[in-house]
MARBA-3410 file (N, C-alpha, C, O; in Angstrom, 1 decimal):
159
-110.0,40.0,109.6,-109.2,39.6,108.5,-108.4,38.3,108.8,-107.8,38.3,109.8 ~ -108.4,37.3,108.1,-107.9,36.2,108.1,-106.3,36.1,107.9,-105.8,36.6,106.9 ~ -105.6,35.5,108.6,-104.2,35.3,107.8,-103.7,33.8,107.3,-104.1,32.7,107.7 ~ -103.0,34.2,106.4,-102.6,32.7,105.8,-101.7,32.0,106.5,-101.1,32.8,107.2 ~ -101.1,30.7,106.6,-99.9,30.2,107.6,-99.0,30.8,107.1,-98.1,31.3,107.9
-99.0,30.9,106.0,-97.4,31.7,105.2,-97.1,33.1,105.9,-96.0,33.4,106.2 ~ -98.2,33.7,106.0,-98.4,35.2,106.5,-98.1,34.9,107.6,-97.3,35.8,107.8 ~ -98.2,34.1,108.7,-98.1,34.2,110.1,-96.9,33.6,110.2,-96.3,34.1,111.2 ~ -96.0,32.3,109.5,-95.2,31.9,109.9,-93.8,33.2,109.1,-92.6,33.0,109.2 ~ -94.3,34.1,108.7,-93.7,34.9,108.0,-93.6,36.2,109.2,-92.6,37.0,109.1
-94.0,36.3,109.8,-94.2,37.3,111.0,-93.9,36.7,112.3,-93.6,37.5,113.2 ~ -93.8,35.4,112.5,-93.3,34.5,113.3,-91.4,34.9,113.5,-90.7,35.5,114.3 ~ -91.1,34.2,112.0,-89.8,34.5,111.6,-89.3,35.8,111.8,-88.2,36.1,112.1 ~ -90.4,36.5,111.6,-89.7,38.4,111.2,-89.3,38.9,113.1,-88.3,39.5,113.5 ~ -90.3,38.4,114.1,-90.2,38.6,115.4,-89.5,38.5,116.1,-88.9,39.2,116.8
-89.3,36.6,115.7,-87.8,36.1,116.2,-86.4,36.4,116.0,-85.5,36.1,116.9 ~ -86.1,37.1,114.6,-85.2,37.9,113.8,-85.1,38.4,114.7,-84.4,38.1,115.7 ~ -85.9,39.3,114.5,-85.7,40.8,115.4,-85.4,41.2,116.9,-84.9,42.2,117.6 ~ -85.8,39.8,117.1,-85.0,39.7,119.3,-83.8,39.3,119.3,-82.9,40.0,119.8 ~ -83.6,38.3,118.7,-82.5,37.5,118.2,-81.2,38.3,117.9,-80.1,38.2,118.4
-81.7,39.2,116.8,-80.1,40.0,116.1,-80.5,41.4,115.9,-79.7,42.1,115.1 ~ -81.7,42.2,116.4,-82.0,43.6,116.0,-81.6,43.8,115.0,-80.6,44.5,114.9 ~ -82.3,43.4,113.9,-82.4,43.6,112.4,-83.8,43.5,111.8,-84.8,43.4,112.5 ~ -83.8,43.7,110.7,-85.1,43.9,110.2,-85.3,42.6,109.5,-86.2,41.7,109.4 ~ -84.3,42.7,109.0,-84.0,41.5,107.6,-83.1,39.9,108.0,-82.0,40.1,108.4
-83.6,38.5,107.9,-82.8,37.9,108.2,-81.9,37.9,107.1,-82.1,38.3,106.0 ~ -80.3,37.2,107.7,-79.3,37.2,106.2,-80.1,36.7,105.2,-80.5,37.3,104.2 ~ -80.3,35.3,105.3,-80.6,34.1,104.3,-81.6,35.4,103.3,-81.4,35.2,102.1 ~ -82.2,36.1,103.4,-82.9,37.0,102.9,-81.7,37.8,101.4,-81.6,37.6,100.2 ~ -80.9,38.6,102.6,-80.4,39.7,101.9,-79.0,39.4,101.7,-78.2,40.3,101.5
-78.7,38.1,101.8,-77.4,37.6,100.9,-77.3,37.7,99.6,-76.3,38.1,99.0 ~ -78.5,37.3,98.9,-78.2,37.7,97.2,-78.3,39.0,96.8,-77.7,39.4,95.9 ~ -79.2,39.9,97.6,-79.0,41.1,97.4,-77.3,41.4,97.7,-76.6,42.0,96.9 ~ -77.1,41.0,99.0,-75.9,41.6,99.2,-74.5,41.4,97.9,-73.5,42.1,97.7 ~ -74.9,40.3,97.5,-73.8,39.7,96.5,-73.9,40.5,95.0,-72.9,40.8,94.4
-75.0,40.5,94.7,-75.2,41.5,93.6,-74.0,42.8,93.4,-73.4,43.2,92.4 ~ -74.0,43.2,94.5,-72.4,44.1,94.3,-71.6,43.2,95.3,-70.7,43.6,94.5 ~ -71.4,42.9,95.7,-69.7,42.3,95.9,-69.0,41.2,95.3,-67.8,40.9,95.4 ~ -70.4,40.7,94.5,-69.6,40.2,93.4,-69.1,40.4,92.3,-68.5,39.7,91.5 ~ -69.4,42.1,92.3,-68.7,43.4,91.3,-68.1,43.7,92.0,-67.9,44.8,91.5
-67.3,43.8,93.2,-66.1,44.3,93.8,-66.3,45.1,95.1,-65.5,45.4,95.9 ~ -67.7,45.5,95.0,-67.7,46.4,96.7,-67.6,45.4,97.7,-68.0,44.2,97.7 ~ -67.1,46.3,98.5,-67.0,45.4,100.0,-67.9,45.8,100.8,-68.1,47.0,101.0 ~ -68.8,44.8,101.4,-69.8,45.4,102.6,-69.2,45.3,103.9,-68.6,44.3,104.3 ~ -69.6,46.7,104.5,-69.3,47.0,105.4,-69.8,46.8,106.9,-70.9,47.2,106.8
-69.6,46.5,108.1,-70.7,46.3,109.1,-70.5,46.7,110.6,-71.1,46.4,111.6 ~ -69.0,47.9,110.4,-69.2,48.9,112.0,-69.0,49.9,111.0,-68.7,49.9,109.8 ~ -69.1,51.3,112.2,-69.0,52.1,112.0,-67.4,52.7,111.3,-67.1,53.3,110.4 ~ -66.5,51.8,112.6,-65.4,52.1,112.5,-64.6,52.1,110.7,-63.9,52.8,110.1 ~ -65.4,50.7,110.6,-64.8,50.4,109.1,-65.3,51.4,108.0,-64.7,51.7,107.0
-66.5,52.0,108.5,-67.4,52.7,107.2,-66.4,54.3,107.4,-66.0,54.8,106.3 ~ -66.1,54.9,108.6,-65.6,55.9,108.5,-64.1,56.1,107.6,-63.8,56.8,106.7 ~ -63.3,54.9,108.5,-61.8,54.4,108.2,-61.7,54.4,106.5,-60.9,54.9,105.8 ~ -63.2,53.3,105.9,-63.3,53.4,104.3,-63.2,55.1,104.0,-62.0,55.5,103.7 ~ -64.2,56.0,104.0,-64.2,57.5,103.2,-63.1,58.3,103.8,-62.5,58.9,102.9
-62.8,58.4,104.7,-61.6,58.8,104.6,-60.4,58.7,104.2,-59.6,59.6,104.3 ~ -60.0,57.0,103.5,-59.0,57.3,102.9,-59.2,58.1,101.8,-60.3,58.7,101.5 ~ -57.9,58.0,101.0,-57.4,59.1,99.9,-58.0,58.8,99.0,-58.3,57.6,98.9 ~ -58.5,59.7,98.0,-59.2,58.9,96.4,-61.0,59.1,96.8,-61.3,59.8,97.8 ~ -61.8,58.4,96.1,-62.7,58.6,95.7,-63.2,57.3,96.3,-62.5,56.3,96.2
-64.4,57.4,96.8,-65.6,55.7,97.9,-66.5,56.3,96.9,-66.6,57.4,96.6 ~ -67.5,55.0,96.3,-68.7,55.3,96.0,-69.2,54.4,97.2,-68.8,53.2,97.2 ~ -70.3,55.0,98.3,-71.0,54.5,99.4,-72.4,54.1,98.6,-72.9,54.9,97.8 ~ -72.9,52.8,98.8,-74.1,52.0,98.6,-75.1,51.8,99.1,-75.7,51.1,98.3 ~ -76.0,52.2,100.3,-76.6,51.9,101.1,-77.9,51.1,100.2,-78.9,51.7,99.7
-77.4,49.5,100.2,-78.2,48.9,99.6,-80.0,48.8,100.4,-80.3,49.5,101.4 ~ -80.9,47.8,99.7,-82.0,47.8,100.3,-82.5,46.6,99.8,-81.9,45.9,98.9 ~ -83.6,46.3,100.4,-85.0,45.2,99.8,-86.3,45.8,99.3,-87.4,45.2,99.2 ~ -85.8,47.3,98.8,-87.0,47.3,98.4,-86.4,47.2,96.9,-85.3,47.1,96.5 ~ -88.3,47.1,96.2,-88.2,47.2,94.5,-87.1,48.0,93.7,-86.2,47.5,93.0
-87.3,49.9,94.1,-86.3,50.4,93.6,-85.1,50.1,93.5,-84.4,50.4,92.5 ~ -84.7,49.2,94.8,-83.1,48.9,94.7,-82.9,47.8,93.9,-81.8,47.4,93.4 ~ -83.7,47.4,93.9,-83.3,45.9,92.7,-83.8,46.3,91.5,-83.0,46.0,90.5 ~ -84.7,46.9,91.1,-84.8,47.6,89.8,-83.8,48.5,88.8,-83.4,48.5,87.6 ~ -83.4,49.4,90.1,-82.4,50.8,89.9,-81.6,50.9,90.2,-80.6,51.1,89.5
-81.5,50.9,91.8,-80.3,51.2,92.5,-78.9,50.4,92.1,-77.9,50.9,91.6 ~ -79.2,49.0,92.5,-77.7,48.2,92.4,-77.2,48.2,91.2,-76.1,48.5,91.1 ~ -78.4,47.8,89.8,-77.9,47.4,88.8,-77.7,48.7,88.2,-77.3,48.7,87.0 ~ -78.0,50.1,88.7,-77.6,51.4,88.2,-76.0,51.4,88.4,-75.0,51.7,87.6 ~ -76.1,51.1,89.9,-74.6,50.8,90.4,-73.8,49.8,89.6,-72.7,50.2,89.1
-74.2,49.0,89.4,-73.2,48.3,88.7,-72.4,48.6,87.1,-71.3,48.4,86.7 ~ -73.8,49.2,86.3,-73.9,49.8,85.1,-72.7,50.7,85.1,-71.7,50.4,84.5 ~ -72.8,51.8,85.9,-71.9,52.7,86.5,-70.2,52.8,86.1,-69.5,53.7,85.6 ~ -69.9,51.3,86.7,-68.6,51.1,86.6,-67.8,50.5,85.4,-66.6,50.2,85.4 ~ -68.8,50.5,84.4,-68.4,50.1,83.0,-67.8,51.3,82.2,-67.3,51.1,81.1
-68.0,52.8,82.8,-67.2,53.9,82.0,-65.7,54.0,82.7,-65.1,53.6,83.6 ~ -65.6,54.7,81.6,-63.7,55.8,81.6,-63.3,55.5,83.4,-62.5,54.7,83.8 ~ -64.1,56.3,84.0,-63.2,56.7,85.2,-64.6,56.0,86.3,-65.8,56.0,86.2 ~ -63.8,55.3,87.3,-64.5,54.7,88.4,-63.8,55.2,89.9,-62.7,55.6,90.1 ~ -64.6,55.1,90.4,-64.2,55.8,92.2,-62.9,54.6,92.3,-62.9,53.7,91.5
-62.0,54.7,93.3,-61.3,54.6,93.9,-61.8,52.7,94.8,-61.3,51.6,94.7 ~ -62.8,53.2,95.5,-62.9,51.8,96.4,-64.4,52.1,96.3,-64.8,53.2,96.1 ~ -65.4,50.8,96.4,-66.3,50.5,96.0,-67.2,49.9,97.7,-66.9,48.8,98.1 ~ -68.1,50.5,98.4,-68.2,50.0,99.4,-69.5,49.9,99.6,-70.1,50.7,98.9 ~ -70.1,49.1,100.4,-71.7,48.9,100.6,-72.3,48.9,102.1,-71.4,48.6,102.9
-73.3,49.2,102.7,-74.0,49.2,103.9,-75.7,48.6,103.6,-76.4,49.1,102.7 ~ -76.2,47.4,104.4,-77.6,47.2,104.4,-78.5,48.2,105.3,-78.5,48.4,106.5 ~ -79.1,48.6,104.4,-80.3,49.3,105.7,-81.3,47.8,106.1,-81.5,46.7,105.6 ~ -81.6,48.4,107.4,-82.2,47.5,108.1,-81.4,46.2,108.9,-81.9,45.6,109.8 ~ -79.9,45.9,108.5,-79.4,44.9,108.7,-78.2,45.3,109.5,-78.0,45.0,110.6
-77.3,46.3,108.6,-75.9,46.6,109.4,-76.2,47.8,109.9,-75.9,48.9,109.5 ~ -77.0,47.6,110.7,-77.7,49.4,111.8,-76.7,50.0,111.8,-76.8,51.2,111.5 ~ -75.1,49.3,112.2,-74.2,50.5,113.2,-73.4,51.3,112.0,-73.1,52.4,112.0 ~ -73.2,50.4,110.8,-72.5,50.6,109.4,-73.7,51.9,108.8,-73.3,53.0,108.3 ~ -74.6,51.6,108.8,-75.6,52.6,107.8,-75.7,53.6,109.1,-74.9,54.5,108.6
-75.9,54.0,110.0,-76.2,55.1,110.8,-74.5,55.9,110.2,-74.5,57.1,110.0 ~ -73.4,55.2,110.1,-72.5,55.6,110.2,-72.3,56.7,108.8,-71.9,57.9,108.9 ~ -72.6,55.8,107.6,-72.7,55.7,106.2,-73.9,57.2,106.6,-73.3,58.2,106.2 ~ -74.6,57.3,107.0,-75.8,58.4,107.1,-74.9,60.0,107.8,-74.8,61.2,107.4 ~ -74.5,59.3,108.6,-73.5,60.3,109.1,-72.7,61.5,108.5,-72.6,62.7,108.8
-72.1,60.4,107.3,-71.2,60.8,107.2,-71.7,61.9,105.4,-71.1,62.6,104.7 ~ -73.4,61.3,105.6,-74.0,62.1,104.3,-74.9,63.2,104.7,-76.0,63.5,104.0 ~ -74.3,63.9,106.0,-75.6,65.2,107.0,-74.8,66.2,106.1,-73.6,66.1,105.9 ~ -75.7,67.2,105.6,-76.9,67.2,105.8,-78.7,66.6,105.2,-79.9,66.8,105.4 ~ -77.8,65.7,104.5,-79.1,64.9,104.1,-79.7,64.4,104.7,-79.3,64.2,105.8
-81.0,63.8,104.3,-81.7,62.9,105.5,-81.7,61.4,105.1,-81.4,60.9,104.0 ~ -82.0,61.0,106.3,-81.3,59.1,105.7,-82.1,58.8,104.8,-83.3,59.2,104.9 ~ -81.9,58.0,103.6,-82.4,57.5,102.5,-82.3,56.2,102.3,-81.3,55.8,103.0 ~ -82.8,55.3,101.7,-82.6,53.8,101.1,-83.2,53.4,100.4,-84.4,53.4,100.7 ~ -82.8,53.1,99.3,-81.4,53.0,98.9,-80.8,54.1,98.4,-81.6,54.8,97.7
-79.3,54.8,98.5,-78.9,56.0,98.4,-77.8,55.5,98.0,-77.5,54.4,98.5 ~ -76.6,56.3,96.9,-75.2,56.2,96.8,-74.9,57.7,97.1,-75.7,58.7,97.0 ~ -73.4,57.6,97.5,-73.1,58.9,97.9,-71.1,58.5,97.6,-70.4,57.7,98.1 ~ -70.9,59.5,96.7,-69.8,59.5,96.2,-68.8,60.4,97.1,-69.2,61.4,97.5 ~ -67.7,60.0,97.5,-66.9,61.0,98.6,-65.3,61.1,97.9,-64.8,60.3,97.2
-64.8,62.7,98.5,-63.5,62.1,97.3,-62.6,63.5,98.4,-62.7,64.7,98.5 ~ -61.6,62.4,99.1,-60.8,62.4,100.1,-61.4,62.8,101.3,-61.0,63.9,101.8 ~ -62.6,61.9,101.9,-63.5,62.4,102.7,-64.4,63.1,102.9,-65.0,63.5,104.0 ~ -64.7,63.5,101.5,-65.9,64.9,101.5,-66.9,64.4,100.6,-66.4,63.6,99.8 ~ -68.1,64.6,100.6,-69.1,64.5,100.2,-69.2,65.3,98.7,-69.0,66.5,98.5
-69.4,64.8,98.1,-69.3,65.5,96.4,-70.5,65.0,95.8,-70.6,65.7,94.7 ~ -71.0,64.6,95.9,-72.7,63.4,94.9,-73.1,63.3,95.9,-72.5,63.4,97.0 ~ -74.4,63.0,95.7,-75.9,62.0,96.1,-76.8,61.7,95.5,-77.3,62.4,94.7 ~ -77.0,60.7,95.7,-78.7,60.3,94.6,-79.5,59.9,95.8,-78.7,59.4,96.6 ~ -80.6,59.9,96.2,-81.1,60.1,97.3,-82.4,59.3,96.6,-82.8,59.6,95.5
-83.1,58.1,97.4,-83.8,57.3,97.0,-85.2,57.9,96.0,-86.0,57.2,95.4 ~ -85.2,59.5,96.2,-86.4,59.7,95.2,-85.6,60.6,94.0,-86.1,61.4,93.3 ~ -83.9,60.3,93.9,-84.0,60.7,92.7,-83.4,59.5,92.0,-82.8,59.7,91.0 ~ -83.5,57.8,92.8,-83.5,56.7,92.1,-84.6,56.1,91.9,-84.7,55.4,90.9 ~ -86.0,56.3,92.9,-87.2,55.5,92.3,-88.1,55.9,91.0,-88.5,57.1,90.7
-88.3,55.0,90.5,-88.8,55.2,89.7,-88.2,55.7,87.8,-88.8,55.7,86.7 ~ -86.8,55.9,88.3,-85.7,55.9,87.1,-84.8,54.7,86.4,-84.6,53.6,86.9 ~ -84.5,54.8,85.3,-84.1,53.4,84.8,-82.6,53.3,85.3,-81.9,54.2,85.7 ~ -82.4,52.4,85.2,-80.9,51.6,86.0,-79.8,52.8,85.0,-78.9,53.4,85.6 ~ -80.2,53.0,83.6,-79.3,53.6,82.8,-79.1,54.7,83.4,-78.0,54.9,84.0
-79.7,55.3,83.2,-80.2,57.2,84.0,-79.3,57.2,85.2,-78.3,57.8,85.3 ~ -79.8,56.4,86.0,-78.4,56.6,87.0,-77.2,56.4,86.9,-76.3,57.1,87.3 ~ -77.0,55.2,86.2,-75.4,54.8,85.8,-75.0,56.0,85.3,-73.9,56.5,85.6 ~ -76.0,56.7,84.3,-75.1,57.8,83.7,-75.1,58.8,84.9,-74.0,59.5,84.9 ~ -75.6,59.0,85.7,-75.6,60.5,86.2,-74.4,60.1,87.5,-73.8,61.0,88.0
-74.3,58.9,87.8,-73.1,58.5,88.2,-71.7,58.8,87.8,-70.8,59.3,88.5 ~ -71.8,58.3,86.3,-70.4,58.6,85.6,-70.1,60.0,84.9,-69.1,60.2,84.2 ~ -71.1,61.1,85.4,-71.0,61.9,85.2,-70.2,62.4,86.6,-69.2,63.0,86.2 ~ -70.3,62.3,87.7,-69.7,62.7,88.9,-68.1,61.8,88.5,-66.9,62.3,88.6 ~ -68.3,60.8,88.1,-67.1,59.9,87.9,-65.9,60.4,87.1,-64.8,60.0,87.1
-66.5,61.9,86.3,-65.9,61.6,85.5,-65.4,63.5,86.0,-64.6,64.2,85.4 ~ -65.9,63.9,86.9,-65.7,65.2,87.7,-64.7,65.1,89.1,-64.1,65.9,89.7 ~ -64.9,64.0,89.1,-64.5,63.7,90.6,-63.3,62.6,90.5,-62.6,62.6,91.5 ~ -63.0,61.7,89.7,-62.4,60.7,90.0,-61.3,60.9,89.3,-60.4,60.0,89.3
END
């Protein structure tokens, strides 16, 4: 099989990433993903310390564990964002990259056992306890709406 320069200088790049910062994804990649919510107000997160210190405080975290795949740009974020346009909204608004902030998302995973790790996944917490999940197969393949609602349906139980 033949490869194209694009394909190899694309695998070149992905190699050197990967020695360089043990990541999957370089930033320049998943900055506009990442901005997609924090330009709606979540904060991304990138130790553990910060991700635990967030769900534990008082009140209601909606946890993000954004992605690069389709679903999350189809469904997940702009589900997420949809979300926060009803009555009652979580407390603090937080995000983690899979593939990118390893020590933040193992943490973010953690703190969602007994599930198994997902991405993209939100996980609603409310004064450190786990209350919601949407777990990437009950976001793929769903419209951005469908979630927003079934979001603000916890939002409106929980918050």
């Amino acid at each position: 099989m033949k490869t194209t320069i694009f394909e190899t200088n694309f695998l070149i790049i992905f190699a050197n990433n990967l020695l360089k910062t043990n990541t999957m994804y370089p930033e320049e990649m998943v900055n506009p993903m990442r901005a997609e919510l924090t330009d709606a107000g979540f904060v991304n997160l990138y130790t553990s310390e910060d991700v635990e210190n967030a769900i534990k405080n008082p009140g209601t975290t909606l946890v993000v564990v954004n992605s690069v795949c389709g679903c999350a740009a189809r469904n997940a974020r702009p589900g997420a964002l949809m979300s926060l346009n009803g009555a009652k909204k979580p407390d603090q608004l937080i995000t983690v990259f899979a593939g990118v902030d390893q020590e933040a998302v193992a943490a973010a995973r953690q703190q969602m056992f007994p599930f198994p790790p997902s991405s993209p996944s939100m996980a609603l917490f409310k004064d450190g306890e786990l209350v919601h999940l949407l777990e990437r197969h009950h976001i793929e393949g769903r419209p951005a709406e469908l979630i927003a609602e079934n979001l603000q349906d916890a939002y409106a139980e929980f918050c």
